[in-house]
Each structure stands twice: as structure tokens, then as C-alpha cells.
C-alpha positions, 0 to 999 in steps of 0.5 A: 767938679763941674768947672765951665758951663759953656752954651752958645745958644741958638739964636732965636727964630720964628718958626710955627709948628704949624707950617708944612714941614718939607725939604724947604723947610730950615730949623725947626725944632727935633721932631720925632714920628710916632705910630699912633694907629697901624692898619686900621679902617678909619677913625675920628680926628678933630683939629682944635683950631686952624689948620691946613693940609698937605700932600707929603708927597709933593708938598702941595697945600690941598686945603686950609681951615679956619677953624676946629673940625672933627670927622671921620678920617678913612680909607676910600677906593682910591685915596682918602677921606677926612670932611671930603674926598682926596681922590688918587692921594694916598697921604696927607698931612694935617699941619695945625697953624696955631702953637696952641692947637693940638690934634685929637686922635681916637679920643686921645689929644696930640700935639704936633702934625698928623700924616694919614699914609694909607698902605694896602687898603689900611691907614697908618696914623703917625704923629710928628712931635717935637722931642720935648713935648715926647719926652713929657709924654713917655718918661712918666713911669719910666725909671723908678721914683725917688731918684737924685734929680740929678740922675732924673736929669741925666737920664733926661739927656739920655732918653733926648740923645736917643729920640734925636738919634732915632728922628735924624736916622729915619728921616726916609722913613714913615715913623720912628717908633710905635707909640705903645712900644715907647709908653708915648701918651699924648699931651693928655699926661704932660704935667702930672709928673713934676719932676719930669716936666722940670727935668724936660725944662731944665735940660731943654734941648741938651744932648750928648754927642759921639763923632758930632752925632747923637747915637743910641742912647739907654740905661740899665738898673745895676751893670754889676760891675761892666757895660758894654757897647750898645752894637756889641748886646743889640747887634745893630750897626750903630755908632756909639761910645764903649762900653766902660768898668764901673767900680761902683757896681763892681763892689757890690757885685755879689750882693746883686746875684740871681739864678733860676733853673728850668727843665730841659724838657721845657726849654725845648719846647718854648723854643720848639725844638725836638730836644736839647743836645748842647747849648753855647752862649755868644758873649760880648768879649769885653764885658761878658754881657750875653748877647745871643744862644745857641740851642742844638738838637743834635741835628737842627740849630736854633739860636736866639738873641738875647731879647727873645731868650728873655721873652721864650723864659720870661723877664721876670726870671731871666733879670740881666744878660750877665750871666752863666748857664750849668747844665746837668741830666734835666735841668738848666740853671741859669746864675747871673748878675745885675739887672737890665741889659748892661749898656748904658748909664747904670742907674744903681751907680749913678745914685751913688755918683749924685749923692757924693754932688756930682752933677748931671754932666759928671754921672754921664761921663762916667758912662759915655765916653768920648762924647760931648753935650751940646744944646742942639735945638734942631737937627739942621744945626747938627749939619752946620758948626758944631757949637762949643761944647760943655766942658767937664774938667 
């Protein structure tokens, strides 16, 4: 049961979204920056309100307006172009001065700044949001409906775990994620899932932390019995809790098999080799999740990661990375188990853990191992004192 919930909150401070972000700046919410276009000509972008712009590069205020604007934001010889010329800049960054104004991009309403970078001739238009307004945004659809709201709020924390994770990790970078790759959808679609926005709320700010740092967080739909260690399947040097035994999905193990076959005639060619002499498979040692394949013609070697063996045959057939091959004369059969990558929470035993009371805090311990929640408002408080954090006895 869950004993003690100790928060020590921020203490509150005045910070508008709308003033530049830079090296100066101090405590301002987590934010995340999302692609939004990549390698266009140009585009309309309207401001619904007062705003100002910068230059990224040095900071330096180049404009300020008072009221909403809408022009045609794009490249010129040398710079760009939105209601006047910026001769000789090759970024600027479109800061609303009111909470409630937002941006419009192609058609599509945003909340947060606007950074045109213009790369090679081409524009680059990346959002930076704060996290909360993210999540509202890319958690509709998600996971499947009716889960325990317990398990929609851990699952919250963990989708939070990994934008911090992301946005203090690419702190050099242009942008953090691509906004079709992560579902982000603007403000348009905030609101028209209850259960997302009250979760967002609810959980406002809480994160899990391992070695004092958010790190890459995920989930899968049944483990079948083991997780594994997010470095050990997306073979990235990354800082993350263990993979775990899961005696849950262990138990119906049997129940969650699948299998498939395919020629080796045909594998071959959709990963365009001659032929198929051998095959190995590379498996994390502790839990067995496949992580990569080795296809051998005799000659040439070609090995593939798990995710691109998954798109070579098809996601709709290859379900999990817990799995066996058998070859024979022709053909190729693939027998495995669970559904989803196996790293992180499993969502088929986080339903079983909420529907025996167990709180949102519980189901994640169960999975991540050695980490802590805390309410971490902004990534600058990650640089000072850790706050005490929200004990589970």
C-alpha cells in the first residue's frame, strides 16, 4: 500500500512562456522541441496575439508587435522572410508575450514559441512546448481505451519520464522529436480526451528518476513473463533501470503465443540478399528479447535490428521481440510470445496490479527499479537539490 505521499513543491514563480528562452533564462517549465515542417519553401504562420522575435543565435530582440499577424514565413537569398526581411539571419524565433496566445502553422494552432531555422536553402519549423500541453497533445490514441485510471496515470508519468528525458538530452540540438513520429497534434486535439487531460493534471509535473536523472522511458502490451533493459533491445547508451521478472504475465505466458512462417525465397529478397545460407539471432541475455539478426548468404553478411526486421516482415506479423526461429528446406517459422518490445511497464500486468487497488506509484515500481518520483517542474531544478521524494513502503 501506498504509506506516504511526500511533495515539496516548487515554490511558485513568475515566468511567461513568452519571454525569450536562452542561457539567461532560469525555471521555466520542461519543454519539448517538436518538427513540425522539415525542408520546405515556406508557409503561413499566424501569431494570435502580441509577440516578439529573436535571433537564437545571439538572443538578440529583432522585432516586437502588439498584435496578431499572419504572413508568409519563408526562405529568401540570404535569410528570411515573415512580414519583412531578416537579411544575413538564418534563424529566428517567434516568442508569444501573452499566456493565452498561441501560434498557427499550416492550418494547425500550437502552443508555445515558434524557431524557423533555415538549413541549405530549406526551413525547419520546430515548436518548443512545455511538456504538459505535449503530452495532451500525443497521449490521445496512444494505449488502448478502458484501462484502470490508475494504469492511464502511470503510464502518464512514464510518457513524462521520457519527453524530459528527451528535452534535457538535446538541449544542443534543433528539435527533440518529429511531430508525425510521436502523433503531437497541436492544441487543436487537447480536451477531446477526458481521461487524458485528467490524467495530464492529475500527475502534473511527476516524473520517475534513476541515478537523479529522467531517462528513456516506455511500455509494452504483454512482456510474457520478462522485461528487459532499454539499452540491452534499442542498443543505445543510455542510463536506465533493469529489465525485471513479471510473474503476472509469466503465468499466462502460453496463453499470449503466436507464430508465422515465411519463405526463405521471400525473406531474401526483402532484405535483398542473394539467398539465405544461415540465420542467428542476437538476444539480450537476461531476458532473451531479440534484439538484432544475422542473415548470411554464404558469402556477404547482413544484419538487421530488431525494428527494421520488424518493418522487412511486417508489424502486423512479427508482434514481440520474444521469440525463436526453426528453419527447414523453404521455409522460415518464427514462434514467439507477448506483444510489444518487452521494455518497460507491461501493460497486460499493470491491469492486473490496478484492479487488486494498487496505486499508480506501485504499478511503476514494479517495473522500474531503483528509481524514484518527484515533482520536477523544470529542468533547471534537476541541477540543484534533489527534492524528497515519494516514498513507497
Amino acid at each position: 500500500m501506498l504509506k506516504k505521499l511526500l511533495f515539496i513543491f516548487a515554490p511558485i514563480m513568475l515566468f511567461s512562456f513568452g519571454a525569450p528562452l536562452s542561457e539567461f533564462d532560469t525555471d521555466k517549465p520542461a519543454t519539448i522541441k517538436v518538427l513540425l515542417e522539415k525542408g520546405i519553401k515556406g508557409t503561413v504562420v499566424e501569431v494570435k496575439g502580441p509577440h516578439k522575435i529573436f535571433n537564437p543565435m545571439d538572443g538578440r530582440q529583432l522585432k516586437t508587435r502588439f498584435f496578431r499577424k499572419r504572413f508568409y514565413l519563408q526562405s529568401i537569398a540570404n535569410g528570411i522572410k515573415w512580414g519583412e526581411n531578416y537579411d544575413r539571419i538564418h534563424q529566428i524565433r517567434i516568442v508569444p508575450t501573452k499566456s493565452d496566445a498561441t501560434l498557427v502553422v499550416n492550418g494547425i494552432e500550437y502552443r508555445g514559441c515558434l524557431n524557423a531555422y533555415l538549413i541549405e536553402d530549406k526551413l525547419y519549423l520546430v515548436n518548443e512546448v512545455d511538456v504538459e500541453s505535449y503530452l495532451k497533445s500525443t497521449l490521445i490514441g496512444a494505449f488502448p481505451e478502458n484501462l484502470h485510471h490508475e494504469v492511464v496515470d502511470a503510464l502518464t508519468i512514464i510518457a513524462r519520464t521520457n519527453a524530459y528525458h528527451l528535452g534535457m538530452k538535446g538541449e544542443k540540438n534543433y528539435w527533440d522529436v518529429e511531430a508525425h513520429k510521436v502523433g503531437y497534434r497541436g492544441q487543436g486535439v487537447m480536451m477531446l480526451d477526458k481521461e487524458i487531460d485528467r490524467a495530464v493534471n492529475g500527475t502534473r509535473h511527476l516524473i520517475m528518476l534513476y541515478k537523479n536523472r529522467p531517462f528513456p522511458a516506455t511500455w509494452n502490451e504483454n512482456c510474457a513473463g520478462r522485461t528487459a533493459n532499454f539499452a540491452a533491445v534499442y542498443r543505445k547508451n543510455e542510463r536506465a533501470p533493469s529489465g525485471v521478472k513479471v510473474p503476472v504475465a509469466e503465468r499466462i505466458r502460453n496463453d499470449s503465443t503466436w507464430c508465422f512462417s515465411i519463405g526463405k525465397e521471400e525473406l531474401a529478397g526483402i532484405v535483398k540478399t542473394n539467398r539465405i545460407s544461415d540465420i542467428k539471432l542476437f538476444q539480450d541475455e537476461l531476458s532473451a528479447k531479440v534484439y538484432a539478426m544475422r542473415i548470411t548468404d554464404g558469402t556477404h553478411v547482413n544484419d538487421l535490428n530488431f525494428f527494421e526486421l520488424q518493418e522487412a516482415v511486417g508489424k502486423e506479423r512479427l508482434v514481440s521481440n520474444d521469440f525463436s526461429i526453426r528453419v527447414d528446406k523453404n521455409q522460415i517459422l518464427f514462434e514467439g510470445y507477448g506483444r510489444g518490445l518487452g521494455v518497460g511497464l507491461c501493460l497486460f500486468s499493470a491491469q492486473e496490479y490496478a484492479q487488486k487497488n494498487a496505486l499508480a506509484p506501485r504499478i511503476l515500481s514494479q517495473f522500474f527499479p531503483e528509481t524514484q518520483l518527484e515533482k520536477v517542474r523544470s529542468f533547471d531544478e534537476l541541477g540543484r537539490s534533489i527534492k524528497t521524494p515519494l516514498l513507497i513502503e
